[in-house]
Biotite code that builds the C-alpha atoms (Angstrom):
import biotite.structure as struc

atoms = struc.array([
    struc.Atom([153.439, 120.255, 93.298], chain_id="A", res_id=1, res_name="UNK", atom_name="CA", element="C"),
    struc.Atom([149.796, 120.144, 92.266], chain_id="A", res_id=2, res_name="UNK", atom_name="CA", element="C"),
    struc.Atom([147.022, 122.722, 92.138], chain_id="A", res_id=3, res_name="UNK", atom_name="CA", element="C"),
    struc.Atom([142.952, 121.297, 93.140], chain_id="A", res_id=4, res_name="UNK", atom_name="CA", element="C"),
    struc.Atom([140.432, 123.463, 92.009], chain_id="A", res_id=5, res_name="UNK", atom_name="CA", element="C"),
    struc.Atom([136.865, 122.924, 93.184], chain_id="A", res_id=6, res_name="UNK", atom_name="CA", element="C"),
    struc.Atom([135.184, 124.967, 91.412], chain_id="A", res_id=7, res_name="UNK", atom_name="CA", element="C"),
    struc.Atom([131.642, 125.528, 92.677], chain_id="A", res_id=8, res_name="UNK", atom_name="CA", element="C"),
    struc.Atom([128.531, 127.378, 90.454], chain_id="A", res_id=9, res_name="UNK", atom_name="CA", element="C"),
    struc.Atom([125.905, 129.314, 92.669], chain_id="A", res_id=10, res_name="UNK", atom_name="CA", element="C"),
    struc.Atom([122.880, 130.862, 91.652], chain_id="A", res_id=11, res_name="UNK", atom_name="CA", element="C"),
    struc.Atom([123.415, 134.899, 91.964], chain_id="A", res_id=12, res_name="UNK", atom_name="CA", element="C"),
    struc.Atom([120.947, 135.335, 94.752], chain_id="A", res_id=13, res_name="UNK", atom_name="CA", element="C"),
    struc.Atom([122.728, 133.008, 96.853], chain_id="A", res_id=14, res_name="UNK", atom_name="CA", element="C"),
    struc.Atom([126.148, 134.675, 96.260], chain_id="A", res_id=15, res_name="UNK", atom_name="CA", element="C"),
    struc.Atom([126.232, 136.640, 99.845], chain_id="A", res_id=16, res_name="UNK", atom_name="CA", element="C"),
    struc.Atom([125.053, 133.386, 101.768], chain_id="A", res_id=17, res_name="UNK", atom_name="CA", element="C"),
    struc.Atom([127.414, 130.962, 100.137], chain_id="A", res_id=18, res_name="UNK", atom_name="CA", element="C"),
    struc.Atom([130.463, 133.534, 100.437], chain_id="A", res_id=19, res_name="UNK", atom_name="CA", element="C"),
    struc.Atom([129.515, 133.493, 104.227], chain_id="A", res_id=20, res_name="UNK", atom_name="CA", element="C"),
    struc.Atom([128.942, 129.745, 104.749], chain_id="A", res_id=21, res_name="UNK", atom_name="CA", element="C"),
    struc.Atom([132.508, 128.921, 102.176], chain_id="A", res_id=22, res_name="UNK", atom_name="CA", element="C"),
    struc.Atom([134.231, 131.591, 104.603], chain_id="A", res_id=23, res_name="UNK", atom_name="CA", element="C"),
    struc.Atom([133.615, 129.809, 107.887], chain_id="A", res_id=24, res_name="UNK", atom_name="CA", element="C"),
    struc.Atom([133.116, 126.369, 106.869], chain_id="A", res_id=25, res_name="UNK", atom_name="CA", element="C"),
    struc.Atom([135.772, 125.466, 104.422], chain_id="A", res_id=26, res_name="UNK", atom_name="CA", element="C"),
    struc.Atom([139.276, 124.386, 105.633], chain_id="A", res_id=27, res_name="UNK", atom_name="CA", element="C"),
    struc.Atom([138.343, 123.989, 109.208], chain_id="A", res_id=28, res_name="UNK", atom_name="CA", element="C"),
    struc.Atom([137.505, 120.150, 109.101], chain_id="A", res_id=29, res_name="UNK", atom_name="CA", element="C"),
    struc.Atom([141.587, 119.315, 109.774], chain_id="A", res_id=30, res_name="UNK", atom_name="CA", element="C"),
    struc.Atom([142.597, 120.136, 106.267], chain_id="A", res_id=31, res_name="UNK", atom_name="CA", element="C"),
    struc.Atom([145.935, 121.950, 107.589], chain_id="A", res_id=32, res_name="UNK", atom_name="CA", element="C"),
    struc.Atom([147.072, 118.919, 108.936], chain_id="A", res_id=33, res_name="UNK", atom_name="CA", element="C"),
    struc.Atom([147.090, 116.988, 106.115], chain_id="A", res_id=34, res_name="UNK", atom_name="CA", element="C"),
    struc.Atom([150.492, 115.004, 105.266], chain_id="A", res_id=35, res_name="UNK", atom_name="CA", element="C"),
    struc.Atom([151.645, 117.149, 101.865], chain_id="A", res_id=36, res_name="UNK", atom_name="CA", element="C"),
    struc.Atom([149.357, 120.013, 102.176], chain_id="A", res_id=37, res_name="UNK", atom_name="CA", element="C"),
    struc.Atom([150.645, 122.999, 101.253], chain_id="A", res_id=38, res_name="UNK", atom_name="CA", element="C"),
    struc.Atom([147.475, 125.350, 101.619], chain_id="A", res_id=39, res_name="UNK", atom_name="CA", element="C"),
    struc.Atom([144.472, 126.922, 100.416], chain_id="A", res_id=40, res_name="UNK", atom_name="CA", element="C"),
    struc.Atom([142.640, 130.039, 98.922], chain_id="A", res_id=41, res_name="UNK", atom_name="CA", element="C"),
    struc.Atom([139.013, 130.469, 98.980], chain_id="A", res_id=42, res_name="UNK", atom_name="CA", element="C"),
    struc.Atom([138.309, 132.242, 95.252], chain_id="A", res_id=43, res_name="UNK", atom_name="CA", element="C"),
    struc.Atom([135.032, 134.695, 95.527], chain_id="A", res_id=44, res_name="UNK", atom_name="CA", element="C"),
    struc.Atom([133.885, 135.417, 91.831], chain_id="A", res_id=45, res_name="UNK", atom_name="CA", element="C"),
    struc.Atom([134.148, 138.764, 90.435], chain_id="A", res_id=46, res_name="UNK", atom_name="CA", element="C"),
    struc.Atom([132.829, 140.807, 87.274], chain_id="A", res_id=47, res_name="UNK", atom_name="CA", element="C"),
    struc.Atom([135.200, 140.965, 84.559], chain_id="A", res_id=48, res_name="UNK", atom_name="CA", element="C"),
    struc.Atom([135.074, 142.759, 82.358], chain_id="A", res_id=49, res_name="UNK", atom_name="CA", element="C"),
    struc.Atom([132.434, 145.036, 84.183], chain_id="A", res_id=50, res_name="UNK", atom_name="CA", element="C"),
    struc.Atom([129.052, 143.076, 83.464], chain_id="A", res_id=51, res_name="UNK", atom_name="CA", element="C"),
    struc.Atom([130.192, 139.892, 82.620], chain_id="A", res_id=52, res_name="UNK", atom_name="CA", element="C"),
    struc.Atom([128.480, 138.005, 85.896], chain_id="A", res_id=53, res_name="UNK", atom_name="CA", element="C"),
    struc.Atom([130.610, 135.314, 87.160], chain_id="A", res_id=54, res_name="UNK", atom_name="CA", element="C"),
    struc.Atom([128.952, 133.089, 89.879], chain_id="A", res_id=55, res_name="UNK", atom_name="CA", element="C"),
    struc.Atom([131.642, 130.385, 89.983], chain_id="A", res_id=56, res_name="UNK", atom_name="CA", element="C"),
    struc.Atom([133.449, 130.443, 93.663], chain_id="A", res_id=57, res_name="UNK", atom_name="CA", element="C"),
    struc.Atom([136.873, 128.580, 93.752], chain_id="A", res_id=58, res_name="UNK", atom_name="CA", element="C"),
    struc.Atom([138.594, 126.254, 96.102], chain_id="A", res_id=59, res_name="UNK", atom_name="CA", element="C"),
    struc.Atom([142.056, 125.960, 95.232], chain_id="A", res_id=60, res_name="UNK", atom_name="CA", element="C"),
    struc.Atom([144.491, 123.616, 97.415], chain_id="A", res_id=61, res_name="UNK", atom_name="CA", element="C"),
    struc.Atom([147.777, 123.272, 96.966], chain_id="A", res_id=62, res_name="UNK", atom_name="CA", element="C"),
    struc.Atom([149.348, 119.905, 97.570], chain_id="A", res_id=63, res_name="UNK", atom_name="CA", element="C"),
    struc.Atom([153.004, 117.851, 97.226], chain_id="A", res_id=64, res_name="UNK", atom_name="CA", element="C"),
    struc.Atom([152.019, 115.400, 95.549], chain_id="A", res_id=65, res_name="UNK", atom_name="CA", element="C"),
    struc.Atom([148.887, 113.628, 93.526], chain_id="A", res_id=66, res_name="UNK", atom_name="CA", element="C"),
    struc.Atom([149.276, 111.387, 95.720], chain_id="A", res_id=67, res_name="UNK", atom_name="CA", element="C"),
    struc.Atom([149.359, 113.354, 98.857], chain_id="A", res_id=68, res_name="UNK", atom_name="CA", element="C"),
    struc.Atom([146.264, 114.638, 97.853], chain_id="A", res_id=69, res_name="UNK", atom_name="CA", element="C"),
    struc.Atom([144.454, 111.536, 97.194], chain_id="A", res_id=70, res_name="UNK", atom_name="CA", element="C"),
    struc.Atom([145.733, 109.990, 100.957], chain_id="A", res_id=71, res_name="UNK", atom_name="CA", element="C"),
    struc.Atom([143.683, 113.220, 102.096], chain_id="A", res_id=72, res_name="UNK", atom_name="CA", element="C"),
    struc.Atom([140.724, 112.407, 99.782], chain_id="A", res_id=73, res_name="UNK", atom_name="CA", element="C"),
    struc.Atom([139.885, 108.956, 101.880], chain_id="A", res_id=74, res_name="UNK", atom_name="CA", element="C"),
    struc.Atom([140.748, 110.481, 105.006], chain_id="A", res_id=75, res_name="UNK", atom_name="CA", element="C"),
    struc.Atom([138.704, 111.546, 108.234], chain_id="A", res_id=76, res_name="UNK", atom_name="CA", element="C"),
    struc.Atom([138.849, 114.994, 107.380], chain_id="A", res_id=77, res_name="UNK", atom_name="CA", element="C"),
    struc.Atom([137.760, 115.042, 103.999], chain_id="A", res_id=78, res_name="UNK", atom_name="CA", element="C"),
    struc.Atom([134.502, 113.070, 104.944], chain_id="A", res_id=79, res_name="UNK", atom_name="CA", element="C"),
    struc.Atom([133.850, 115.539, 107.672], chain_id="A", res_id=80, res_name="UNK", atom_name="CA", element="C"),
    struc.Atom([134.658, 118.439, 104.965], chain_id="A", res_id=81, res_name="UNK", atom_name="CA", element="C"),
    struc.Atom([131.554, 116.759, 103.131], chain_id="A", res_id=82, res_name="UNK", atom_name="CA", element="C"),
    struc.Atom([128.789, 116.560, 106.052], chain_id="A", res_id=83, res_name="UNK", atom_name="CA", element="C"),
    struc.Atom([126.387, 119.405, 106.496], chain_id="A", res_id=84, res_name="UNK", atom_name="CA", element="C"),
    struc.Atom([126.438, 121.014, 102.844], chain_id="A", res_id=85, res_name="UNK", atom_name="CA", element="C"),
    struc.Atom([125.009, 123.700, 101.463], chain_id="A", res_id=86, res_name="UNK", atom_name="CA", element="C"),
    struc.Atom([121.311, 123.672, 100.676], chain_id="A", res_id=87, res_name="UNK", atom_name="CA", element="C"),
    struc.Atom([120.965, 122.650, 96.508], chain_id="A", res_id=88, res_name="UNK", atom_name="CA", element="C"),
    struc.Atom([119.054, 125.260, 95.457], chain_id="A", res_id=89, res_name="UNK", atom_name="CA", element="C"),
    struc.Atom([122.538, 127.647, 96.152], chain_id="A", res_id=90, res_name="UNK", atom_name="CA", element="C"),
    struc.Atom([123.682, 125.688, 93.532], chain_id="A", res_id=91, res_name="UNK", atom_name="CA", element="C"),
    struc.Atom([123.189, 126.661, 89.678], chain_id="A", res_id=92, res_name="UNK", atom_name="CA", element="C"),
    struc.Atom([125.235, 123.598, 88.782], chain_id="A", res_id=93, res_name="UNK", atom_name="CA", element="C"),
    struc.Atom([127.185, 120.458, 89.385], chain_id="A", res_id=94, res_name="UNK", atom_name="CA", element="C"),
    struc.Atom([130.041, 121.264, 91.800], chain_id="A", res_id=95, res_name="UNK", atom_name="CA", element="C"),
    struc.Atom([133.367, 120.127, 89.539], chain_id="A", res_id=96, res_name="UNK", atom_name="CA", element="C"),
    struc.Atom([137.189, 119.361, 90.532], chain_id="A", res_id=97, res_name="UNK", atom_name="CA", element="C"),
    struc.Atom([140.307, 119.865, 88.271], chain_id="A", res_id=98, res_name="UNK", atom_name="CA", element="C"),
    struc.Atom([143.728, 118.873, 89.278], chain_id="A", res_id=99, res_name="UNK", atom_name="CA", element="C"),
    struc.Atom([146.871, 120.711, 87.380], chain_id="A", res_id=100, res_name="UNK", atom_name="CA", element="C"),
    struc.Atom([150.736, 120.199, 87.793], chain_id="A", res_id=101, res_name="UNK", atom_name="CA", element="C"),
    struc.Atom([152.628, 123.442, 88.458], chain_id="A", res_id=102, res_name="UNK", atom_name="CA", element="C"),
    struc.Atom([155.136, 123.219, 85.716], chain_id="A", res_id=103, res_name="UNK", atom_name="CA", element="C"),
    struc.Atom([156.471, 126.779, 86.288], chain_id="A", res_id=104, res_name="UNK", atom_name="CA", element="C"),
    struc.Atom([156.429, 129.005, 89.068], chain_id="A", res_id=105, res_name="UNK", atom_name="CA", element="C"),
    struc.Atom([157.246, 132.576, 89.253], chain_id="A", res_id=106, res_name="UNK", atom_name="CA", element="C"),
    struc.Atom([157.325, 134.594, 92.631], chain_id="A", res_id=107, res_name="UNK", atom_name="CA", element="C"),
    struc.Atom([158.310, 138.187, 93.340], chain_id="A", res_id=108, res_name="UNK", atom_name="CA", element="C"),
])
């Protein structure tokens, strides 16, 4: 199994609106019916210790296989995922993706 995190940077006055827009937008573009998807959590930052701003929101997917995930990377609903994106000035960086292996897994 492999972990996607898209990890996205947004300027702090733009938290609220891009917490709103990430909340209805993200997922609903067919993403569930992917062949090897697993699922996905939308990651809203938070201060940590108290006063240390974070403004990074996360997208992390959870897929079979590297290779499931790249089938859904050149799909339909991926390029649909892209259209209509957030206005750039939300943005206090580049938007960046990191894929990790689950190589241990613990549940209660």
């Amino acid at each position: 199994m492999i972990v996607v995190f898209t990890k996205f940077p947004i300027n702090p006055e733009h938290k609220e609106d891009f917490a709103k827009y990430a909340k209805e937008k993200f997922g609903e573009k067919g993403l569930a019916e992917q062949e090897g998807f697993i699922k996905m959590n939308l990651l809203e930052p938070k201060e940590f210790p108290p006063g240390n701003q974070n403004n990074v929101f996360i997208i992390e997917t959870y897929w079979e296989s590297v290779e499931a995930f790249m089938k859904y990377t050149q799909s339909e609903a991926f390029r649909k995922s892209h259209e209509n994106l957030p206005p750039k000035e939300w943005f206090a960086g580049r938007v960046s993706v990191e894929m990790y292996e689950v190589i241990k897994e613990i549940k209660r």
